[in-house]
C-alpha positions as a printed Julia matrix, in Angstrom:
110×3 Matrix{Float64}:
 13.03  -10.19  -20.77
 15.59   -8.79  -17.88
 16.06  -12.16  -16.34
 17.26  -14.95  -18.35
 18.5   -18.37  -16.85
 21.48  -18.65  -15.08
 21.37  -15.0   -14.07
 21.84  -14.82  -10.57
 18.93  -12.95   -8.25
 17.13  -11.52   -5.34
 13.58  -11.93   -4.38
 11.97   -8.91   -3.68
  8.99   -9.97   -2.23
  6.87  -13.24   -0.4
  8.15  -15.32    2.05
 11.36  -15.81    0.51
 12.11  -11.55    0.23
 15.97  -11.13    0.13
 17.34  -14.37   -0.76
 19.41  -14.97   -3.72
 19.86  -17.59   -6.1
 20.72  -18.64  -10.1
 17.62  -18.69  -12.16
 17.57  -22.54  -12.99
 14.13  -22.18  -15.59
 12.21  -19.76  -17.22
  8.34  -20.62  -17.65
  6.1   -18.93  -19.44
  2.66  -19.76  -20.06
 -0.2   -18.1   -22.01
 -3.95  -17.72  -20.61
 -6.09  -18.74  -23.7
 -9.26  -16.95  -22.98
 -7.1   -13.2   -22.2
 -3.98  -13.83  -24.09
 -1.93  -12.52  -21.0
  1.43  -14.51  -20.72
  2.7   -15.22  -17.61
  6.47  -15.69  -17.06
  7.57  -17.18  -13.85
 11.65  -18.04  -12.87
 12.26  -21.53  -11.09
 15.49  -20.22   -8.61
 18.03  -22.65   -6.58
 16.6   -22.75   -2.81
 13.98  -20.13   -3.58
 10.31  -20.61   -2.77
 10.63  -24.69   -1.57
  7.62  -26.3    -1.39
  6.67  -29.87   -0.01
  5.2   -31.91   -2.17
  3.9   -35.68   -1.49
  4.97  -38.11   -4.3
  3.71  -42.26   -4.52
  6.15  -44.63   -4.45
  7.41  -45.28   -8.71
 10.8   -46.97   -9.83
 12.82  -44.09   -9.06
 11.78  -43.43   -5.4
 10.46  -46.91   -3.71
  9.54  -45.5    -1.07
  7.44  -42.42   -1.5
  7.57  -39.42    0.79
  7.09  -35.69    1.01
  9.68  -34.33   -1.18
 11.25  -30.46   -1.13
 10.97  -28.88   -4.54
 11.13  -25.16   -5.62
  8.03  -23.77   -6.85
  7.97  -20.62   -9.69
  8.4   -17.44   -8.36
  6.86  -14.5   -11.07
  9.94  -12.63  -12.61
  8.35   -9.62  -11.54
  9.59  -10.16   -8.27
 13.03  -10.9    -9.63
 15.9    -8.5    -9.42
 19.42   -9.2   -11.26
 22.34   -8.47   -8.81
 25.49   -7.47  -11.11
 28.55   -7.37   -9.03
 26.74   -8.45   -6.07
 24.59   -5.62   -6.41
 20.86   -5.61   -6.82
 20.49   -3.52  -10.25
 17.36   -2.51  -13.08
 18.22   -4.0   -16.46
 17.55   -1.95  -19.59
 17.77   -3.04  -23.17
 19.5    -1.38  -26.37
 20.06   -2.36  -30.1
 23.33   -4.66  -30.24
 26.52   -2.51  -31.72
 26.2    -4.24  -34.9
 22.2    -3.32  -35.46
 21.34   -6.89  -35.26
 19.46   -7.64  -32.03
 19.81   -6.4   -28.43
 21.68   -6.33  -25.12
 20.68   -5.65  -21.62
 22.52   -3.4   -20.05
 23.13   -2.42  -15.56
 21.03    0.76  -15.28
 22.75    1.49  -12.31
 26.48    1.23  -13.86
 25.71    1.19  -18.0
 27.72   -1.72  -18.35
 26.56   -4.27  -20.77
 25.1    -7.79  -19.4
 26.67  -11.08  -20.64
């Protein structure tokens, strides 16, 4: 995958288009009747949502609470340098695995 968490990102598109944060969580989930997997990113002060929450042991009191909500990967862009870049992937130097690499500058992604 070209996002991976703690990469830090821009939203491309929704209500949130052209804010950045660090990928906190990735989430995938599979549809059981298609077998299409979805992968959504959870990102620091991207896509906040209100949601209501009862009162419990931790919060007494209740309330609305701000949360982020996932936001699909494919609207997900890794910035590299500050700079909004496509990722590509190739086999590792030693044959095992495989790095991701800044399209726009071929240097290799930590």
């Amino acid at each position: 995958m070209h996002i991976k968490r703690g990469d830090t990102v821009r939203v491309l598109s929704g209500k949130d288009r052209g804010k950045t944060g660090k990928v906190q969580v990735i989430v995938s989930s599979k549809d059981a009747r298609t077998g299409v997997v979805q992968r959504k990113a959870i990102v620091e002060g991207v896509n906040m949502v209100s949601k209501h929450k009862r009162p419990d042991t931790k919060n007494p009191q209740g309330g609305i609470i701000e949360t982020e909500a996932p936001v699909h990967v494919s609207n997900l862009m890794l910035l590299v340098g500050g700079k909004p870049t496509r990722v590509g992937r190739k086999p590792n130097e030693n044959g095992k695995g495989w790095v991701r690499y800044s399209k726009k500058t071929g240097e290799i992604i930590k």
